[in-house]
N, C-alpha and C positions, 0 to 999 in steps of 0.2 A: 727497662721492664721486660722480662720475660715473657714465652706464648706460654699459654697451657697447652699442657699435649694436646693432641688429637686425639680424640674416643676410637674414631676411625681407626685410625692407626695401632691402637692400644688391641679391639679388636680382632683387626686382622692378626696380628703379633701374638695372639691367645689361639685364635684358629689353627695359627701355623704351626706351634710349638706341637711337640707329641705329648698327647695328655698321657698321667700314670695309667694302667690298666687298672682297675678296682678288683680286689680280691673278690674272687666267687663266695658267695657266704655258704656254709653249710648249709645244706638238707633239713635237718636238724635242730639247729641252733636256738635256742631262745635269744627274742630281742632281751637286750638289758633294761631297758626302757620301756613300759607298756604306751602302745602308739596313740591311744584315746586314754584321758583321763577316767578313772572312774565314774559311773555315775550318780549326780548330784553333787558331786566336789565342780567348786569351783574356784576359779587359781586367787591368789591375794586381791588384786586392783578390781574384782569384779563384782558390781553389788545387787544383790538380790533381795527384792522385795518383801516384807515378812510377810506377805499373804500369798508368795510363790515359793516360798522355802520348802524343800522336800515336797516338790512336786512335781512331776512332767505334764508336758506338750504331746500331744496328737496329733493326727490330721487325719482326716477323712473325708473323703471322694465323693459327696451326695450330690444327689438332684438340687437345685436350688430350691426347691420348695420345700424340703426339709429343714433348711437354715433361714427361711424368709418365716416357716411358721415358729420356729424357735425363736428366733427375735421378736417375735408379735406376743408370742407367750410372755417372755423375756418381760417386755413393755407392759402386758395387761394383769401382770399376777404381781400380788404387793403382799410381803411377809405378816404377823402381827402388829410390827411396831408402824407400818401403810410404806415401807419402805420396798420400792423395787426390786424381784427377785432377781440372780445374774444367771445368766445363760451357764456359769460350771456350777452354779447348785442346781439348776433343772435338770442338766445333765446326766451328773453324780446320783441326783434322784431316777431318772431314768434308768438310769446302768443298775442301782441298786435292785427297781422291780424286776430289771430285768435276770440279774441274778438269783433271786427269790424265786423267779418263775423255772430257772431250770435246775432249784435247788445247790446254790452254791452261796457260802454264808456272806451274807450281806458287808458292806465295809461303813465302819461308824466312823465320821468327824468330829474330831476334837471341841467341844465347845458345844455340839449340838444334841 
């Protein structure tokens, strides 16, 4: 039975050898490749949920008592059919008045 090489050794042996220099790339050049997919494609194996399809993520920086009363809200407000409202439609309602208020046109969801 044989050893297996040593990694060690494999290694040092990669260390030592003179690596190629890499071509300086243009100034200029376009990648051929764009380096981030576009946005909202997402690659084959990946599954998204149809209630996040053609949507993004945020994040924002608050005090916690912004997001402790959104949650309470979240909890204490129930739509017509007595079902609990979610923190992205109090949201989306927020941002809308908020839009409305500096006069830029409101954004409608599908179904509502």
């Amino acid at each position: 039975m044989s050893r297996k090489p040593s990694l060690l050794a494999t290694a040092i042996k990669t260390a030592e050898s003179p690596a190629a220099e890499p071509a300086a790339p243009a100034l200029f050049d376009t990648p051929t490749e764009p380096k981030r997919s576009a946005r909202g494609q997402q690659s084959a194996g990946t599954y998204v949920p149809p209630s996040r399809a053609n949507k993004s993520a945020k994040t924002h920086h608050l005090p916690p008592a912004y997001w402790e009363t959104l949650e309470e809200l979240s909890f204490r407000t129930r739509d017509d059919k007595g079902k609990r409202v979610t923190q992205e439609r109090l949201v989306a309602e927020a941002l809308n008045l908020l839009f409305a208020k500096y006069n830029f046109p409101v954004v409608r969801e599908d179904g509502e």
